[in-house]
Each structure stands twice: as structure tokens, then as C-alpha cells.
C-alpha positions in Angstrom: 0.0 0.0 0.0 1.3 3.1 -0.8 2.0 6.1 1.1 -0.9 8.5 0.0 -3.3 5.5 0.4 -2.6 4.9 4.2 -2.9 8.4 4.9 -6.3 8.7 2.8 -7.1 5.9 5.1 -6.4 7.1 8.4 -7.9 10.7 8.0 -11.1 8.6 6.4 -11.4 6.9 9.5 -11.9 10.3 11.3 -13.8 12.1 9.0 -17.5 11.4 7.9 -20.0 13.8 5.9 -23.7 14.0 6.6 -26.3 16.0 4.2 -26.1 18.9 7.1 -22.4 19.2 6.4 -20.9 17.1 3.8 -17.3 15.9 2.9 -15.1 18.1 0.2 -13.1 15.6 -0.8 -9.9 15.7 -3.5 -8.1 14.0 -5.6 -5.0 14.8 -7.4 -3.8 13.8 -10.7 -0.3 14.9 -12.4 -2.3 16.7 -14.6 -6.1 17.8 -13.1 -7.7 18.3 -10.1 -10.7 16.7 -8.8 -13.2 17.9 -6.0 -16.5 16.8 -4.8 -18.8 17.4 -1.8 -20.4 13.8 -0.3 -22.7 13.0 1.9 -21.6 9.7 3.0 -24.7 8.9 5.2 -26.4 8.6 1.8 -23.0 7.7 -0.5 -24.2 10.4 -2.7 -22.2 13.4 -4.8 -24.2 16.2 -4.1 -21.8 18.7 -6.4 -18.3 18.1 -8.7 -16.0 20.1 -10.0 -13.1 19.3 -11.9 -10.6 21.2 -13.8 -10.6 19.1 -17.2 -12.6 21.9 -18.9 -10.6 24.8 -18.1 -8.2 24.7 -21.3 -5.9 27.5 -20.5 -3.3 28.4 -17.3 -1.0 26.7 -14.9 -2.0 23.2 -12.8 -2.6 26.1 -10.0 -4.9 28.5 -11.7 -7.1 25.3 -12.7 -7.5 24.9 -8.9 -8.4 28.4 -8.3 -10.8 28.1 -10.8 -12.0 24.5 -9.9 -12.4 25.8 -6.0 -14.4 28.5 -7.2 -16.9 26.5 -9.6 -17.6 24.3 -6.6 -18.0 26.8 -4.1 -20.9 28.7 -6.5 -22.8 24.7 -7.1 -22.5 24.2 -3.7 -24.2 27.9 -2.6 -26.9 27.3 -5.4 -27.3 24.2 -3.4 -27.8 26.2 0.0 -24.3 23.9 1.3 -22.4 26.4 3.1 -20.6 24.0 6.1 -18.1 21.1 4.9 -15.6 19.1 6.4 -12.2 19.0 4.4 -11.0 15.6 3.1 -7.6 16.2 1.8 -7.2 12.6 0.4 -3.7 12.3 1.9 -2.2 14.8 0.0 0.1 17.7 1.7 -2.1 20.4 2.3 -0.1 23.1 0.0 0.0 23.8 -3.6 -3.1 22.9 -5.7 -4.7 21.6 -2.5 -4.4 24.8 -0.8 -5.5 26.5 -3.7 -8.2 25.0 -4.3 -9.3 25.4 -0.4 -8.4 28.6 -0.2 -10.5 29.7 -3.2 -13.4 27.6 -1.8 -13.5 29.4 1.3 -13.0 33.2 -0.7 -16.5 31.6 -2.7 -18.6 31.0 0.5 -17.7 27.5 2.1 -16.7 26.9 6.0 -14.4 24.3 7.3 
């Protein structure tokens, strides 16, 4: 198992979303990024975002754009409260970025 995967693991053990608050959860390839808010009490996506659309810019300025897609789907949604699954990745770079962007559009940790 690799390193990213027992990470994912542990925080998963920890962190659970409910329709009140769901889980903003990320994944990270070498080339996109990849967010969603679920509520895991019904294993349901309630909103996506992902940054294989946006043609043009830099791996970050996808996530700046892909964090601020998801926070405007998740206020026309009424979601303003969710609890941040980083997916075992470092929390800097494109997954600060994209946090950080998701918070400037309207979300709460």
C-alpha cells in the first residue's frame, strides 16, 4: 500500500460527511484536479467540480478556478458547512488553492 493511500485511510477513519455538512473531498492527478462534496450517510455526490474543462493556465490556476466552480454549485445548493478531506495529500500547492478559493467563494471548514 502506498504512502498516499494509508494516509487517505487514516484521516477517512476520522472524517465522515452528513447531508447537514458534507465531505469536500480531492483528488489529485499529475495533470487535473478533482473535488466533490459527499454526503456519505447517503453515499451520494451532491456537487463536482473538476478542472478538465478549463483549457488555459497553470495546474494552479485550474485549482483556483475549480475551487471557485464548486463553491458557487455548492451555494446554489444552499451547502455552506463542509468538512475538508484532503485525500492524503500535503495540504499546500493545488490543494491549498483550491481550499483557499473555496472558502473566498462561500464554504466553511
Amino acid at each position: 500500500m502506498k504512502g498516499r493511500e494509508k494516509r487517505h485511510k487514516r484521516v477517512r477513519r476520522k472524517i465522515f460527511g452528513t447531508s447537514a455538512r458534507p465531505r469536500f473531498s480531492v483528488y489529485r492527478s499529475l495533470k487535473h484536479i478533482y473535488a466533490q462534496l459527499i454526503d456519505d450517510t447517503l453515499h451520494h455526490t451532491l456537487v463536482s467540480a473538476t478542472s478538465l474543462s478549463i483549457k488555459k493556465g497553470s495546474k494552479i490556476e485550474k485549482s483556483k478556478i475549480c475551487g471557485e466552480l464548486l463553491a458557487k454549485q455548492a451555494l446554489k445548493k444552499n451547502i455552506k458547512n463542509v468538512v475538508f478531506d484532503r485525500g492524503g495529500y500535503k495540504y499546500h500547492g493545488r490543494i491549498r488553492t483550491l481550499a483557499d478559493r473555496a472558502r473566498e467563494g462561500g464554504l466553511k471548514f
